[in-house]
VEXDREN-2710 file (C-alpha; in Angstrom, 1 decimal):
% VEXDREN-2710
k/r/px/py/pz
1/UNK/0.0/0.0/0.0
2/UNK/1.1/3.5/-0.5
3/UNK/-0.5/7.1/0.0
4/UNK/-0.1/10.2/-0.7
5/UNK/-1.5/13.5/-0.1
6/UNK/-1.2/16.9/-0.8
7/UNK/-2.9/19.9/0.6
8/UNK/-5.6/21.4/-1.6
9/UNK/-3.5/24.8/-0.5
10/UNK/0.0/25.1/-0.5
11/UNK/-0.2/27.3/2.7
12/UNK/-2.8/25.3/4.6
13/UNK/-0.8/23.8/7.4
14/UNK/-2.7/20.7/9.1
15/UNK/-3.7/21.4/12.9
16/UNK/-0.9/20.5/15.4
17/UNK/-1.2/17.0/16.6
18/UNK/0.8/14.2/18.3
19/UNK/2.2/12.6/15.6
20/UNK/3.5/14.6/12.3
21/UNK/2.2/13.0/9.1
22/UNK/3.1/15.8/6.4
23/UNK/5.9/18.0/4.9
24/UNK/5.1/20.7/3.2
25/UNK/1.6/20.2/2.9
26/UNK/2.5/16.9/1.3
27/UNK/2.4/13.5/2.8
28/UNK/3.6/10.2/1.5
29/UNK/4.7/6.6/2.9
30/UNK/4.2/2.7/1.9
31/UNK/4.3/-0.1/4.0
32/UNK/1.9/-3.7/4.2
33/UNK/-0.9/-3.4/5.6
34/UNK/-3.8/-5.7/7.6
35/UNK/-7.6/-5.4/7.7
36/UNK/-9.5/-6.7/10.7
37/UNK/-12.6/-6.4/9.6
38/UNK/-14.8/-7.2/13.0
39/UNK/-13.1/-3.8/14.3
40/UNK/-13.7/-2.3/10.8
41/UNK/-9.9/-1.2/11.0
42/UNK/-6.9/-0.8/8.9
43/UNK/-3.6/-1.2/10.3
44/UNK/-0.6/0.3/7.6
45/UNK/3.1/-1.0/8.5
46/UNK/5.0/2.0/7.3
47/UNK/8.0/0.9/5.8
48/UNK/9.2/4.2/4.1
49/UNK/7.9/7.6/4.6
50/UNK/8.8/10.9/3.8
51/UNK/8.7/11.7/7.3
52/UNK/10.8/9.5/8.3
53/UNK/10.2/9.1/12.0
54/UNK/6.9/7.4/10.6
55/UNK/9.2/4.4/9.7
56/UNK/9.2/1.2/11.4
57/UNK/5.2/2.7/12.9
58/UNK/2.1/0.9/12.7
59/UNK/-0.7/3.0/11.7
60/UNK/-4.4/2.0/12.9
61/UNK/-7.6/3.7/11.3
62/UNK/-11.0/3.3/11.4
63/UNK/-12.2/2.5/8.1
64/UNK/-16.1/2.6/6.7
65/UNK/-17.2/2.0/3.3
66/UNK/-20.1/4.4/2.1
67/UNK/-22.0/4.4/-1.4
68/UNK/-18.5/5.4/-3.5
69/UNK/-16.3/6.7/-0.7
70/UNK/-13.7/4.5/1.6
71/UNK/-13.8/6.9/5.0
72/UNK/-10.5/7.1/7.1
73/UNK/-10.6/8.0/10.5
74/UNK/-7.2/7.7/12.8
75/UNK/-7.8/5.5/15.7
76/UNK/-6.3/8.3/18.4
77/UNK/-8.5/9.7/20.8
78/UNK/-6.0/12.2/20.7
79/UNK/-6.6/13.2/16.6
80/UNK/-9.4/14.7/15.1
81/UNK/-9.2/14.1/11.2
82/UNK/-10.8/12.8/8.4
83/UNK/-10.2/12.0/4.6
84/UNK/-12.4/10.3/1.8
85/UNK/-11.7/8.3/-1.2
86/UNK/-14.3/8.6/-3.8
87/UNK/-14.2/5.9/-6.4
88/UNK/-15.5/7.7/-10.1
END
């Protein structure tokens, strides 16, 4: 698996949390990754990331499938974000 993001604006800086995901408004990393799909949760083994204290971290979201979008939520208590995938 790999993702990346970009910010929609180049000067949009993502709200400070716990962990730091991005770079310059971009993010990007690729790792395996398993589904449990009682806890509707994906777990992504980063193996390379730009940010590269990401590396070697397991990543758990909460994952729900609605109409054409896959929803990501992160698993912390402690972040507050969001992102959809809309399949065209």
């Amino acid at each position: 698996m790999s993702v990346q993001i970009m910010a929609r604006e180049p000067g949009a800086a993502p709200s400070a949390g716990p962990v730091k995901y991005e770079q310059g408004g971009y993010e990007a990393y690729y790792g395996r990754y398993d589904v449990d799909e009682r806890a509707h949760t994906v777990t992504h083994h980063v193996e390379g990331a730009l940010v590269r204290t990401l590396i070697g971290n397991d990543l758990t979201r909460v994952y729900q499938l609605s109409g054409k979008q896959l929803i990501l939520k992160s698993s912390r208590s402690d972040e507050h974000w969001t992102i959809a995938w809309e399949h065209f």
